[in-house]
N, C-alpha and C positions, 0 to 999 in steps of 0.2 A: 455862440462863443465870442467872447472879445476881440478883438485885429487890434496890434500895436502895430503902428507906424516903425520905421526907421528910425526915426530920432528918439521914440520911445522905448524902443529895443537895447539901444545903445544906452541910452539915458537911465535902463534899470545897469546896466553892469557897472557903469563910472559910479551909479550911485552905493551899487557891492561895496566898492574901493574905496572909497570914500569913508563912510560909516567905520569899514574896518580899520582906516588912519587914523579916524578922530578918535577911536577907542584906543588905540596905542599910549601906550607908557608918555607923554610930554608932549605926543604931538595930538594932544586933544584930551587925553584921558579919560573919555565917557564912559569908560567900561562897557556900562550897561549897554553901550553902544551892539556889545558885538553879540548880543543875543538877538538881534533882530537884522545885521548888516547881510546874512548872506538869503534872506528870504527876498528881494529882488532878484538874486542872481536865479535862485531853486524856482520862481516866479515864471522869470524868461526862457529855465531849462525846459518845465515844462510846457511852455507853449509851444517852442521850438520843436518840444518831442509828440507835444497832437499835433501840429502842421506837418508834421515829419519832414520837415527843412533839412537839409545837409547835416552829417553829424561835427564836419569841418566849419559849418557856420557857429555852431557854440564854442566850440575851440577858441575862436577869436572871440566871441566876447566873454567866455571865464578868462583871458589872458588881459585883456583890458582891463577887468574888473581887479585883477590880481599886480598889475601893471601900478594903477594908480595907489592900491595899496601900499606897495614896496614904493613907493615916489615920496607918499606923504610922512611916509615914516619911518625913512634913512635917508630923504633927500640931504642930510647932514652929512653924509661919503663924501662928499664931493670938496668938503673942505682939503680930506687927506690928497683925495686924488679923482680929477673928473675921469678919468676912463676908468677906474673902477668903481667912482658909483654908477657909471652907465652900463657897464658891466652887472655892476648887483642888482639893480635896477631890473634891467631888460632880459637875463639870465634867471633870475629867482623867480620871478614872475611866469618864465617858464615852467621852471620847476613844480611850481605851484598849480598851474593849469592843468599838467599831467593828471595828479588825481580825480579831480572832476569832472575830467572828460572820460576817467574812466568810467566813474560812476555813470555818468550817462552811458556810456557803450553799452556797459550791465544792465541799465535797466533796458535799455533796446533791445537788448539781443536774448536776456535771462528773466528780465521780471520787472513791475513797478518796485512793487513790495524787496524783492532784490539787490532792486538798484536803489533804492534810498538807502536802507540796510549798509551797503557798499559805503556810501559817503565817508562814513567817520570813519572804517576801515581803511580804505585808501589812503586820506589824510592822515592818519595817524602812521602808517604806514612811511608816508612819504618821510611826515617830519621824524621818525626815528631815525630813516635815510641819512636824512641829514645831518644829524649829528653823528654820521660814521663814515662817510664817504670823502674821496678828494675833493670835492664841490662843497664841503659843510658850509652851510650861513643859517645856523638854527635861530639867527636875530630877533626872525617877526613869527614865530610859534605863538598860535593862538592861545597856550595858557599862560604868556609872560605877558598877557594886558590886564592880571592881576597885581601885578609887581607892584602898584601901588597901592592896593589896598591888602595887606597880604592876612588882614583877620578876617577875611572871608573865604581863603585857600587854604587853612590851615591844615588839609587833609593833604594835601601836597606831600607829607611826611610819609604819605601810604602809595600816594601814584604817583608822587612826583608831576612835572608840569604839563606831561600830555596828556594829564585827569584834567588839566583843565580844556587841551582841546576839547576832550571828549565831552566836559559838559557845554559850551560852546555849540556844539555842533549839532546834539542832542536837544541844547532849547531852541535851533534853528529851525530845526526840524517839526518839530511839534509845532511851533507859529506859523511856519510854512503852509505845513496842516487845513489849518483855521483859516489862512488865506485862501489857499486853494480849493477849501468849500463852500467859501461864499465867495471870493469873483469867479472862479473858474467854470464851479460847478451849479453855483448859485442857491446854496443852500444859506435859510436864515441863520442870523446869530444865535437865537438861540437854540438851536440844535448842537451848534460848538460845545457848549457849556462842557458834558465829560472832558473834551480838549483842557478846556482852558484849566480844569480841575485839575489835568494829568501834568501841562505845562507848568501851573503856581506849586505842583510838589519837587517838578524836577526843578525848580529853581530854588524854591524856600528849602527844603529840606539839608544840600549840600550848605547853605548858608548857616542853618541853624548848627548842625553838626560841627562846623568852623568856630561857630562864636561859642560853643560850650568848650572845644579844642582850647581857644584861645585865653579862656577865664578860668579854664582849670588847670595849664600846662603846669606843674612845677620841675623845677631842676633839680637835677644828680648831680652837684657838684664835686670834682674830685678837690678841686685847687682852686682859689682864685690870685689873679697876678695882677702886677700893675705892667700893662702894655701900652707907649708910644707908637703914635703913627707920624710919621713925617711927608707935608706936601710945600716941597722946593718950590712948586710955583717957577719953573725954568719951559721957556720957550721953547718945542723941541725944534721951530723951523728955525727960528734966528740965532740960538744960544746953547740949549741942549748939546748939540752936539759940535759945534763950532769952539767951545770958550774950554778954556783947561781945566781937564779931568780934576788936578787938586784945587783948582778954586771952587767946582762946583762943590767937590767934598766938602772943603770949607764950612759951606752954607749948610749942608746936613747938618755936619755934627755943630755949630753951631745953633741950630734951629730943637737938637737932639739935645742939645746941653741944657734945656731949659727942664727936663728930667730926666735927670742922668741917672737917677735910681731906680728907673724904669727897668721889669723884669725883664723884658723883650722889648725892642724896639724896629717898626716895619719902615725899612726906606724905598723907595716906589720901582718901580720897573725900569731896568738901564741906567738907573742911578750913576753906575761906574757903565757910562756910554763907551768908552774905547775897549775896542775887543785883545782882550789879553787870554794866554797861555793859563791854563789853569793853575800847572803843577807850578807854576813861577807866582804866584800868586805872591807871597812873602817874601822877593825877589822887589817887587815894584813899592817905590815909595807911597802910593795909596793903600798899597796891601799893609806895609808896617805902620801907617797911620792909624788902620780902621781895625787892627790886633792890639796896639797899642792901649786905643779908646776903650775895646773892650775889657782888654784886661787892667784899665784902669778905673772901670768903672763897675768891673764887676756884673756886667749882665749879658746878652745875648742879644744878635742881631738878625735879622735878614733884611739884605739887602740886592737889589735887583742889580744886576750884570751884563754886560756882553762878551760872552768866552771860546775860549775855542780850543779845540783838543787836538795832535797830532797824530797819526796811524801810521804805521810801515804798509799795512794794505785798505783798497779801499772796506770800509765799514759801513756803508747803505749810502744809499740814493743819495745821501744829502753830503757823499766825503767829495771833494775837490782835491783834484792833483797839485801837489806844488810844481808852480812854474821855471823856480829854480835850483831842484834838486827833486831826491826820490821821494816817495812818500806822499801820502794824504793828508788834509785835514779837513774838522768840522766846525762852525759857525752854531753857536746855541744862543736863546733868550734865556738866561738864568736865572734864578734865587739859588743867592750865598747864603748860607748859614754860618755865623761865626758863634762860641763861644770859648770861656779860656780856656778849657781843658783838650779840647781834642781841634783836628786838623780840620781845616773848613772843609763845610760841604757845599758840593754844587747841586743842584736838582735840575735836569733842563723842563722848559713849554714846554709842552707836547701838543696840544692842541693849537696849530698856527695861523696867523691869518693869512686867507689865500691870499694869492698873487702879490702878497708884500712880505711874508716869511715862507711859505709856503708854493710853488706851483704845481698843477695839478698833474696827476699822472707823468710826471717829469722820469720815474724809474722807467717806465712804458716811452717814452718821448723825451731823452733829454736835449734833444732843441731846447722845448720849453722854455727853460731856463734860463734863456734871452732874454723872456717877454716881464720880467719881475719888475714889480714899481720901487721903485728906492726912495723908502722914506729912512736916509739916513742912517741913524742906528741898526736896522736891517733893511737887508732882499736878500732874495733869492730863498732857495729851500735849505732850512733850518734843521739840524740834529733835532735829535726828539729823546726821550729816554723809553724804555722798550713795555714798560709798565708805569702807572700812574705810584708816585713816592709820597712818603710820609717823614717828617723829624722828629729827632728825639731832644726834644728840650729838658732845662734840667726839673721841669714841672709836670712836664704830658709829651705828650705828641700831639703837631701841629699837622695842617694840611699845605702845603706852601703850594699858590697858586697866581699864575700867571695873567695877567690880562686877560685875553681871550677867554682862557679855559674858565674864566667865571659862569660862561654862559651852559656848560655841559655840566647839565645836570648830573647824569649817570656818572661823569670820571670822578668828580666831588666825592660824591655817595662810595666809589672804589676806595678813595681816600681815608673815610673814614670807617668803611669797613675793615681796612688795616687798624683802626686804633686810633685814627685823627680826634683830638676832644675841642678843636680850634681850626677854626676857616682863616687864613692869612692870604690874603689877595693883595696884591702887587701889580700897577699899571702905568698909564702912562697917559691916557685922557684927555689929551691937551691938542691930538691932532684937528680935532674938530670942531676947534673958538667954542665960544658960549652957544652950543646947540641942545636940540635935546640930545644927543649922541650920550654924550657922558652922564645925565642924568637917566637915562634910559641903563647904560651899563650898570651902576649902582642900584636903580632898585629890579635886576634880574639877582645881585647878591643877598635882596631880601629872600629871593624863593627857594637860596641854595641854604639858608639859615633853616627855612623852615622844612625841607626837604630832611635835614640832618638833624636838627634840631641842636643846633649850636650856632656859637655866637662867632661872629666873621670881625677881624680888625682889616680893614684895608687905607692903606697907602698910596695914595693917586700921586701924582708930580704938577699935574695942577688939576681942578675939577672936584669930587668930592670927595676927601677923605674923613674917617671917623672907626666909629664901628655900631653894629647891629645886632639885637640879642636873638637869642633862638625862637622866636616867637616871628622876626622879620620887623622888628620895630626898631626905626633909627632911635639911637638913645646918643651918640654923639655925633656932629657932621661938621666940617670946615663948608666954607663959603666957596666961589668960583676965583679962582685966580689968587688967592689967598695963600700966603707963605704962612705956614702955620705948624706948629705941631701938639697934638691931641693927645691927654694923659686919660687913659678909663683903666679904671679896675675893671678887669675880666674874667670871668671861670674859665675854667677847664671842665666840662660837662661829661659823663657816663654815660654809658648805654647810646644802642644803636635801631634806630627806625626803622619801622619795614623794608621803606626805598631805601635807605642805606644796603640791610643786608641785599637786598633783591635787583634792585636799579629797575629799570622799567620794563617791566613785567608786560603793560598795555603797549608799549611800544613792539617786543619781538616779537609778541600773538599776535597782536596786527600784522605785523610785517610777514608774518608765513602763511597768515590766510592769504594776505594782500597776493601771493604768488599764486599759492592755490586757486582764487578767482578770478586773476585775471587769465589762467591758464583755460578755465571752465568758461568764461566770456568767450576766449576766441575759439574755441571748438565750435560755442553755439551762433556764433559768427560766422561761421567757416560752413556750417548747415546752412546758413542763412540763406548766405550769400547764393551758393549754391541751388538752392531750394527750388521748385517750378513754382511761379505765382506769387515768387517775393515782393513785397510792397516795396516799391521805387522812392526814394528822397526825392523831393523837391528840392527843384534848383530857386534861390533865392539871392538878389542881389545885394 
């Protein structure tokens, strides 16, 4: 059998993390990269598991390996805030190792065949996790390193984005295989051949079935509209939220005025940065500005907010006492809806981001609540609305969606399981300079197009705005830093996708196996251990 050194040991994990960077969305984009990134790590699992080394020595180098991962492809955090990208960083990378250490336990303790079995279980597992827990950063989910090519996921519309970990993991697996029978086992290449036959279907196959997706899709159009996107192009560290509320309005609607017979017009996330009362809304000279416009021009808006509601008692985790007098209140990330006929509506986020709108377990811990980064326009923890909302325009129903929540798949899909026929994404982009931060968020809204199969108008404040058809193909996009505003005609599309009705299907069967084995892992663990005549780990430096 082969003996890897130390520095070769380690040198397969950095090399895991690696490969899986460069295949991320702008920080390398190889895609093809990630069908072969974690067959070092599955490499090193095994050798680790015939030497029978420590089960705490792989621990640290799946955490390495997953370490540099999260490094090379959000090392952009760090523009908003260095302790929270060392936080995302050093924390997700965590998160991350979990899984495949489980998978190793299960194969130790329950089976080879097993324990490989486990892999995509676990990890699919995990990342459902995460998009549902206080801790969510579903950022580096192994099927958003299609986000750039997205006519090759076009089945996304059935599994949504953990079909693509799952194929990911699945062609790991099978080269893994092939590896492992010629250096480990030392069998020649051509005996692979069935492999390599089984491996060119699981890859060719889900591709072919994409590009026929992609060439036959046709639309159910109910409507089509003429939609405006506005991107202000405002600094959020120097100007955003320092310079006055109606001068910034100003620049919208003069940037909006360039199609003012636009059916709907999207202005970007905290647009109106200063946090006001809702019910006072037409009360504030930017309220009777931006009712004015509309009913001057005869069309509809959404536009992003920061607002806040009052309570006589507290209303959840997220109500603050006033400090001078009785009573509560709450802080939200909004989308306004105005049109002329009826009274505005607010929709809050709901999906926030941790430790700058959100802290975690803060109802459990409100210490917490200390520890929030202030970027500004928010901290601390954010109202949420109790269920994912829908509007009613005078054309369809829209999906109004906040920044973050671009990246949740499943809340999108709830959206338009209500009836949503139009993705309207609202953000704010600009925390992160010219990185791939922002180009990485834009194309995860390719895969929420193709998930639903409708076409997304989004409104950045600076970074990319435009819009995307249901297919995931940019068909308009603004520049970086560019004060601009964007006129497309756009349907209103029918009919609902599988993953719409369903959401992710492969995520909660995973996740209840993922209980159920690792519950049957530690029984046989627990024999193990116990056992007379148990084989002993080696201790390894």
């Amino acid at each position: 059998m082969i003996q890897l050194s130390r520095p070769q040991r380690y040198g397969l994990s950095i090399l895991t993390g690696v490969l899986l960077g460069f295949a991320f969305p702008y920080t390398g984009s190889l895609f093809f990269l990630s069908f072969l990134a974690w067959v070092p790590l599955l490499f090193l699992e095994d050798y680790l598991f015939k030497k029978r080394y420590r089960t705490s020595k792989f621990f640290w180098h799946a955490y390495l390996s997953f370490f540099f991962y999260n490094l090379i492809a959000t090392w952009w955090v760090v523009y908003a805030s260095l302790g929270g990208a060392i936080m995302a960083v050093f924390a997700n990378a965590l998160v991350m190792t979990l899984p495949v250490f489980f998978f190793h336990t299960t194969k130790k303790y329950v089976g080879k065949k097993e324990g490989y079995l486990s892999l995509p279980i676990y990890w699919i597992g995990m990342e459902y996790l995460h998009f549902h827990w206080d801790l969510s950063w579903p950022w580096l989910d192994l099927g958003n390193v299609f986000s750039r090519v997205p006519e090759l996921v076009q089945w996304y519309s059935y599994t949504g984005v953990l079909g693509g970990t799952f194929w990911v993991l699945v062609v790991n697996l099978i080269a893994f295989r092939i590896v492992q029978n010629v250096y480990l086992m030392k069998e020649s290449w051509k005996i692979q051949t069935p492999i390599f036959y089984a491996l060119a279907f699981v890859l060719i196959v889900p591709i072919g079935i994409s590009l026929y997706q992609y060439t036959s899709f046709e639309e159910v159009r109910t409507k089509e509209v003429s939609g405006t996107v506005i991107q202000p192009n405002m600094d959020p560290y120097s100007e955003k939220f320092t310079r006055p509320l109606n001068a910034q309005l100003s620049d919208i609607l003069q940037l909006a005025s360039k199609s003012p017979k636009a059916d709907l017009i999207l202005a970007p996330e905290t647009a109106l940065a200063y946090e006001f009362y809702e019910e006072d809304f037409g009360a504030y000279d930017f309220g009777r500005r931006l009712r004015d416009t509309v009913q001057s021009w005869k069309n509809e808006w959404l536009i992003g907010a920061s607002t806040r509601r009052a309570f006589e008692v507290k209303n959840s985790s997220a109500s603050r006492k006033f400090v001078d007098g009785p009573g509560y209140y709450e802080s939200y990330n909004t989308s306004l809806f105005l049109n002329q006929k009826s009274d505005p509506r607010f929709v809050h986020k709901s999906k926030l981001v941790l430790g700058v709108e959100k802290i975690p377990f803060v109802g459990y811990l409100p210490f917490l609540e200390d520890l929030a980064i202030d970027l500004d326009g928010a901290s601390g923890t954010l109202g949420i609305e109790k269920e994912p909302q829908v509007l009613q325009t005078k054309d369809g129903l829209i999906a109004p969606v906040v920044c973050y929540e671009s990246v949740y798949g499943e809340f999108i899909a709830s959206q338009v399981n209500k009836g949503a026929e139009m993705i309207c994404v609202i953000t704010n982009d600009g925390w992160w300079q010219d990185t791939p931060g922002y180009r990485q968020h834009w194309s995860f809204s390719r895969l929420r197009a193709i998930e639903n199969r409708k076409y997304v108008a989004r409104s950045a404040n600076t970074g990319w705005s435009g819009f995307i058809d249901a297919r995931g193909k940019d068909i308009a996009r603004s520049d970086w830093w560019e004060p601009t505003a964007i006129n497309q005609k756009v349907p209103y599309l029918k009919g609902q996708t599988f993953y719409a009705q369903h959401g992710d299907i492969f995520g909660r069967s995973f996740g209840f196996v993922t209980v159920l084995l690792l519950l049957f892992t530690q029984v046989k663990r627990f024999k193990a251990k116990f056992s007379i005549g148990a084989p002993k780990e080696k201790k390894v430096i």
